[in-house]
C-alpha positions in Angstrom: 0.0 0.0 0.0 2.9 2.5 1.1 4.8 1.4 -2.5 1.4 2.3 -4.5 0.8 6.1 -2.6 4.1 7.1 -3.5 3.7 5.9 -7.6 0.6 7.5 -7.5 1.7 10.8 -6.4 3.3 11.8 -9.6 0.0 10.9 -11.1 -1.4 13.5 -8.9 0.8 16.0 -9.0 1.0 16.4 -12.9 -2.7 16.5 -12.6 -2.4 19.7 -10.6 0.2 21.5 -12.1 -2.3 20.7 -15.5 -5.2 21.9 -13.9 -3.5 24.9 -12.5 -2.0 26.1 -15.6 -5.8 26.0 -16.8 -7.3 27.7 -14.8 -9.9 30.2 -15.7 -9.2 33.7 -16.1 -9.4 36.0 -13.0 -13.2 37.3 -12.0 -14.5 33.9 -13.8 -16.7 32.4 -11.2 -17.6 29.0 -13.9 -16.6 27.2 -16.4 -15.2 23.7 -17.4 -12.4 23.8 -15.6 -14.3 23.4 -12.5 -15.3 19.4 -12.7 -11.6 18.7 -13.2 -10.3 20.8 -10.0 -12.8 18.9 -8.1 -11.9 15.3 -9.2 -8.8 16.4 -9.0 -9.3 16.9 -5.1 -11.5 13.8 -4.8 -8.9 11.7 -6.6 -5.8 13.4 -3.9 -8.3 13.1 -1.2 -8.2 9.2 -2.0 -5.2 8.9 -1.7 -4.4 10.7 1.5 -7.1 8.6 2.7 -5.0 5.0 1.5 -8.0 4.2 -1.0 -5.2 3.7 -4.1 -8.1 2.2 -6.1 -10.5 4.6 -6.1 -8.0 7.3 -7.1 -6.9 5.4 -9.7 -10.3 5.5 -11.0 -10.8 9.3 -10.8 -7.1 10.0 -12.5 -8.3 7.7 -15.3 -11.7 9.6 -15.4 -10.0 13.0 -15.5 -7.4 11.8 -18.6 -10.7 10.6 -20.5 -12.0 14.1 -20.0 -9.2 16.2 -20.8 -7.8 14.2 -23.9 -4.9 16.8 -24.7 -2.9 15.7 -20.7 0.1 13.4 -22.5 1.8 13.8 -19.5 -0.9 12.3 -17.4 -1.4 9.4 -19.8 2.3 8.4 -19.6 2.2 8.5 -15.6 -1.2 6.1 -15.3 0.2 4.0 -17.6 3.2 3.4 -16.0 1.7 3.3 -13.0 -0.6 0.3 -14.1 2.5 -1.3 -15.5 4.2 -1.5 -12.3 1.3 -2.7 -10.5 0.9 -5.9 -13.0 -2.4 -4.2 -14.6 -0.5 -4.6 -18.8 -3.3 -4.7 -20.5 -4.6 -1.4 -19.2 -1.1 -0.1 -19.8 -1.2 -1.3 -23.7 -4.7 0.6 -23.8 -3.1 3.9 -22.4 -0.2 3.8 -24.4 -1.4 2.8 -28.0 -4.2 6.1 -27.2 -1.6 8.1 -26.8 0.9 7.1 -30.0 -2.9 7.2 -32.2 -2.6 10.9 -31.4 -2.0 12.6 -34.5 -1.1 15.8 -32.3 1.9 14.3 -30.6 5.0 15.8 -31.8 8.1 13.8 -32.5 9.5 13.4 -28.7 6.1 12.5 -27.1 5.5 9.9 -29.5 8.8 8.7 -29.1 8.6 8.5 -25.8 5.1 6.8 -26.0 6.5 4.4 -28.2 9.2 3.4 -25.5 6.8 2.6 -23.2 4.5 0.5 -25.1 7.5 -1.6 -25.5 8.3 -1.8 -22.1 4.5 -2.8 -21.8 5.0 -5.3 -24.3 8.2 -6.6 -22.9 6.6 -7.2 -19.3 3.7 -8.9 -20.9 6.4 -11.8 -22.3 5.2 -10.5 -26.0 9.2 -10.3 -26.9 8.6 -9.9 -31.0 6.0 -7.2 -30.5 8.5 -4.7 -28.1 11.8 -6.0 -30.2 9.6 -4.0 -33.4 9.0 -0.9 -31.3 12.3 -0.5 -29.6 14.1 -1.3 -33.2 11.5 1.7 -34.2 13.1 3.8 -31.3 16.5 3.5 -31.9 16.1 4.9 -36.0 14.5 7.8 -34.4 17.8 8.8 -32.5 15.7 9.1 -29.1 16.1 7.5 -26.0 18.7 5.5 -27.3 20.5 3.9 -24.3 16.6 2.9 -23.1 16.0 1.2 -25.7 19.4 -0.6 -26.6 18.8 -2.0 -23.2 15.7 -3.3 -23.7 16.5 -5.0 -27.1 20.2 -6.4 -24.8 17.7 -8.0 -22.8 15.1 -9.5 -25.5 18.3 -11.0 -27.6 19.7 -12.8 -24.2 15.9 -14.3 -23.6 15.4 -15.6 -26.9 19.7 -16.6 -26.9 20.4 -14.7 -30.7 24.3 -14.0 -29.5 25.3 -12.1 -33.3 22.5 -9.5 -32.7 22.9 -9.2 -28.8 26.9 -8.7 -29.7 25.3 -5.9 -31.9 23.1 -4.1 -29.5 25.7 -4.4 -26.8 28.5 -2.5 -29.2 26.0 0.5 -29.9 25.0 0.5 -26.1 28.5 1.0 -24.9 28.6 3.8 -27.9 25.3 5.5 -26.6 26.1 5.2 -22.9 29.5 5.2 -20.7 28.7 1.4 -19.9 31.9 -0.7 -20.2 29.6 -3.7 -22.3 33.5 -5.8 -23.6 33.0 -8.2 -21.2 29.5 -9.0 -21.5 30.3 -9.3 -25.4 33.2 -11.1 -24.7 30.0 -13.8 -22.7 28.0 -13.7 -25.8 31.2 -14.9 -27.9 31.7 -17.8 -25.5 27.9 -19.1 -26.3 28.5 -19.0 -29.7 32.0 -20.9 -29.2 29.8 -23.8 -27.2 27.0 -24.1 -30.1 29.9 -24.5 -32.4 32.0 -26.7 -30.7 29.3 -28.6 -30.1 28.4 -28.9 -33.8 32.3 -30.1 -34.5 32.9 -26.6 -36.0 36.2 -26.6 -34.3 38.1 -23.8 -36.4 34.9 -21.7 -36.2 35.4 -21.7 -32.5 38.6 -21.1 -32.3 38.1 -17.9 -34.2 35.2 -16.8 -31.9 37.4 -17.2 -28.6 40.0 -14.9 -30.0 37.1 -12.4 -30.4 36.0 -12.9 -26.9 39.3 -12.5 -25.6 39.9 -8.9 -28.0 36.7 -7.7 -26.0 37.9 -9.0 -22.6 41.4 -10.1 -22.3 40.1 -10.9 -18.6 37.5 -13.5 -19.7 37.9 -16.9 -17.9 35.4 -18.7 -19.9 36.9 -18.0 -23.0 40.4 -19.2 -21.8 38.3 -22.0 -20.1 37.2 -22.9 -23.3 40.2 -23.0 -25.2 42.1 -25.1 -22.9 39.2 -27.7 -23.2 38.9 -27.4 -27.2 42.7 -27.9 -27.5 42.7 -30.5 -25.3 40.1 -32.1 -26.7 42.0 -32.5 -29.9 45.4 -33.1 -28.4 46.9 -30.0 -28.5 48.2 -30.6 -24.7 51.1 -27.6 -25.0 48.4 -25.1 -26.0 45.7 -26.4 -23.9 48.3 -25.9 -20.6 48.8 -22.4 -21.6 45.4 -21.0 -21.6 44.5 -23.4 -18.4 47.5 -21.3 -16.8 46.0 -18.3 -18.0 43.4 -18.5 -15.3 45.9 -18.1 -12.6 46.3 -14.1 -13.6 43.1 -13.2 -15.1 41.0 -14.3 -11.9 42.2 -17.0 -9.7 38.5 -18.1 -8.2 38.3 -19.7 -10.5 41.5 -22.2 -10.7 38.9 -24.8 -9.3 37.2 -25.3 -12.3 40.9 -26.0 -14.6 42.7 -28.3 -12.2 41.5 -32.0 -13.9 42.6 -30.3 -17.3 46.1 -28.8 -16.3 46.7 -32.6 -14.5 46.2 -33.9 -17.7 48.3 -31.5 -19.5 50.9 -32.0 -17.6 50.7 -36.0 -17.3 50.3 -36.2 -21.2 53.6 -33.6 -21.6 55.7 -36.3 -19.4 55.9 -33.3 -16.8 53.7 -34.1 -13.5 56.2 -32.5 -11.4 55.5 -29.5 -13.2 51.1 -30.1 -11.8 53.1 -30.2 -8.2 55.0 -27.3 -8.6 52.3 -25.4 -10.1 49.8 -26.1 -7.2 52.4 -25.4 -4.6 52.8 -22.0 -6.1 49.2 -21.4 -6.5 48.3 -22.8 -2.8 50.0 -19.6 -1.4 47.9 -16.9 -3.2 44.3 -18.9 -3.4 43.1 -19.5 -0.2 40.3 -22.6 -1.6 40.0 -26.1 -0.7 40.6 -27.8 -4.0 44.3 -26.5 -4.8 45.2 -28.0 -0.9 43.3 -31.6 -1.9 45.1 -31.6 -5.2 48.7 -31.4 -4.0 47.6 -33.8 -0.8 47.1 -36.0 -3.9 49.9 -35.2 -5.5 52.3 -35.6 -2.2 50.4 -39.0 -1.1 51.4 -40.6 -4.7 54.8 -39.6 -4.6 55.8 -39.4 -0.8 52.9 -41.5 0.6 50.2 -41.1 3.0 51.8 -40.5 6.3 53.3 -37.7 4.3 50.0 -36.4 2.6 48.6 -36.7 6.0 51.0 -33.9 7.7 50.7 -32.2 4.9 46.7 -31.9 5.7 47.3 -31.7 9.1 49.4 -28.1 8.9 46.9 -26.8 5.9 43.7 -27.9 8.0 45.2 -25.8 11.3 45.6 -22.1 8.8 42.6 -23.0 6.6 39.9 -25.2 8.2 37.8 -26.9 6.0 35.1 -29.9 6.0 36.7 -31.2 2.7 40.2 -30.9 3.7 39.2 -32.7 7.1 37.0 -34.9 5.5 40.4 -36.5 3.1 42.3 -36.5 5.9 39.8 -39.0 8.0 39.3 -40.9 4.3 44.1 -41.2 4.4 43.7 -42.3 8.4 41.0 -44.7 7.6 43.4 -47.4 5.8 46.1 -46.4 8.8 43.6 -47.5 11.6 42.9 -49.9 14.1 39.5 -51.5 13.8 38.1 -49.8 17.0 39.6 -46.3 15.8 38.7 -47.2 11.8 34.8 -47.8 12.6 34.9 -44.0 14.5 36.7 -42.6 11.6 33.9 -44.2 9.3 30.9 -43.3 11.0 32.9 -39.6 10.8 33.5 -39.6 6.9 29.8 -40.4 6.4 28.7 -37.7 8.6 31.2 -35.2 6.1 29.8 -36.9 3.1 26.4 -35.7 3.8 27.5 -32.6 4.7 29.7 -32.1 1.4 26.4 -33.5 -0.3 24.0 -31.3 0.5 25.7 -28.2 0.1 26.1 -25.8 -2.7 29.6 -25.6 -4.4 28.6 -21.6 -6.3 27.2 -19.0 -5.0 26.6 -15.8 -6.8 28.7 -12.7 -6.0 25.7 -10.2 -7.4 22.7 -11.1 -5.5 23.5 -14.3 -3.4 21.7 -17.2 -5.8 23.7 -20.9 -5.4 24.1 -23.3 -7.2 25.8 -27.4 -6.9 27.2 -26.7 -10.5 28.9 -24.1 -12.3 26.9 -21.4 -14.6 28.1 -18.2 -16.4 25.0 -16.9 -15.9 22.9 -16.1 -13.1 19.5 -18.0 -13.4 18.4 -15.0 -10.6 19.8 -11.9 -11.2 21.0 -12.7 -14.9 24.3 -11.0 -14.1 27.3 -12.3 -16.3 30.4 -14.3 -14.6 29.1 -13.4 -10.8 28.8 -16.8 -9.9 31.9 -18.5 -8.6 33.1 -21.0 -5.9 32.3 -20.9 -2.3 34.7 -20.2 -0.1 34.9 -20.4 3.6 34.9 -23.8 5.8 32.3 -25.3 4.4 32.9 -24.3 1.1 35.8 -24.0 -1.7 
């Protein structure tokens, strides 16, 4: 209720200020103007008195009276928009843009919002036509860019969205590279997916000329040249990660340990975690080289190893390893405690989200370069903390 006084005030004011400017002449005790003051001061006496509906219906009355208020049109329409009532915003806003008396601005304007009516109503092809009709006029640009940005990510058409989001970043001072650098990596999938190999390399290259920071793209690469082979190439752009953002060194590590066991160089995976293990404080690059150290030094040796990373960085994964290396080391007496303990950490590690989104909190068990919530690009990364990464 207190959301809907305060949209409906600019209804009300604009109706003033309208009314006021006509007003009848000095010493003129009558006229028209008269019924419109006094729904005017009904409608403002309704909402004083928290009655949002029946002041709706005055304001609605008053723009059917006076048919020249554009101002007032745009304001109930919007108004109706926000409060879910579309279809009454259509009506308002297809009046208003049959008005042969609007000049270019107003039905511009008008225009705009009938899209925005559109878009909320889920009719995407209707509002793509009127925002594309926006844009040619040179008006409200950076509106409706933004609204066509969002139509081409719903319905997934990458080429145009790339488009849109180059123009926005000329109409606005929004930095869109690595967002276009996201739309690139789609189309790498799609054509990766369809075998198109060369195609995709190409399309990374572009992605990484609009963001040289962009981990999916180098992500991407490492897993298309591995794919094929190319283990020398694929190593380099898995190493990448480490200096464009290093949250995300999780989601490389099975493909650098392959890299580096197809090269003949698995001392270089150990070496490359224990340089790594001082600069990210995550779970996975400690479990990794515990791995590494158990199948080279053994697992009283992977075990101490645990022991000194577990009493800096707590964590249930790291503790829940170490009880799975003591297991096999174990009496029967101390084996069947340390069992009934690694179940307990299994269900814990089970139930638990491994991503969580840095924009608005959404999580998630696997990975996604798009937020399902808040549909923010590349927010969503591993957890950290002690029950997390």
């Amino acid at each position: 209720m207190l959301e809907l006084f305060w949209l409906l005030l600019p209804v009300a004011a604009l109706s003033g200020w309208i009314i006021g400017r006509r007003g009848r002449p000095a010493g003129d005790r009558s006229g028209p103007g008269d019924g419109l003051r006094g729904d005017y001061f009904q409608g403002l006496n309704y909402l004083l008195n928290e009655q949002p509906d029946k002041a709706i219906e005055v304001f609605t009355r008053m723009v059917e009276v006076d048919s020249d208020t554009v101002e007032t049109h745009m304001a109930l329409g919007n108004l109706f928009r926000r409060r879910g009532e579309v279809d009454r915003a259509i009506r308002i806003h297809q009046n208003l843009i049959a008005r042969p008396s609007l000049n270019r601005e107003q039905r511009t304007l008008a225009l705009l919002e009938l899209g925005e009516d559109y878009l909320r109503a889920g009719l995407l092809d209707r509002a793509e036509n009127l925002f594309q009709e926006v844009v040619e006029t040179g008006n409200y640009m950076p509106q409706a860019l933004t609204h066509l940005l969002d139509i081409y990510q719903q319905e997934k058409e990458w080429e145009n969205a790339i488009h849109v989001a180059a123009r926005l970043e000329q109409q606005s001072d929004r930095t869109m590279g690595p967002r276009i650098a996201q739309f690139y990596c789609e189309q790498v999938e799609a054509a990766w997916r369809q075998g198109e190999i060369n195609h995709a390399r190409n399309l990374i290259k572009r992605a990484l000329t609009a963001d040289p920071d962009c981990v999916r793209a180098s992500i991407l690469q490492g897993d298309i040249e591995r794919s094929v082979g190319n283990y020398k190439q694929a190593l380099k752009c898995y190493q990448r990660v480490r200096d464009q953002d290093r949250d995300y060194l999780p989601e490389v590590l099975v493909g650098l340990h392959e890299c580096y066991t197809q090269l003949g160089r698995a001392d270089g995976f150990r070496q490359f975690l224990e340089g790594v293990q001082r600069e990210y404080a995550g779970a996975s690059v400690v479990l990794a080289l515990a791995e590494r150290i158990r199948q080279e030094d053994g697992e009283d040796a992977a075990a101490r190893y645990l022991v000194a990373q577990l009493r800096a960085r707590p964590s249930v994964r790291g503790l829940n390893r170490l009880i799975e290396l003591n297991l096999g080391r174990s009496g029967q007496a101390d084996g069947e405690d340390l069992e009934v303990l690694r179940e307990l950490f299994h269900s814990l590690l089970r139930d638990r989200p491994g991503y969580a989104c840095r924009s608005c909190g959404f999580q998630a068990r696997t990975m996604h370069w798009h937020c399902p919530s808040c549909r923010s690009w590349a927010t969503i990364k591993p957890i950290h903390g002690v029950q997390g990464e």
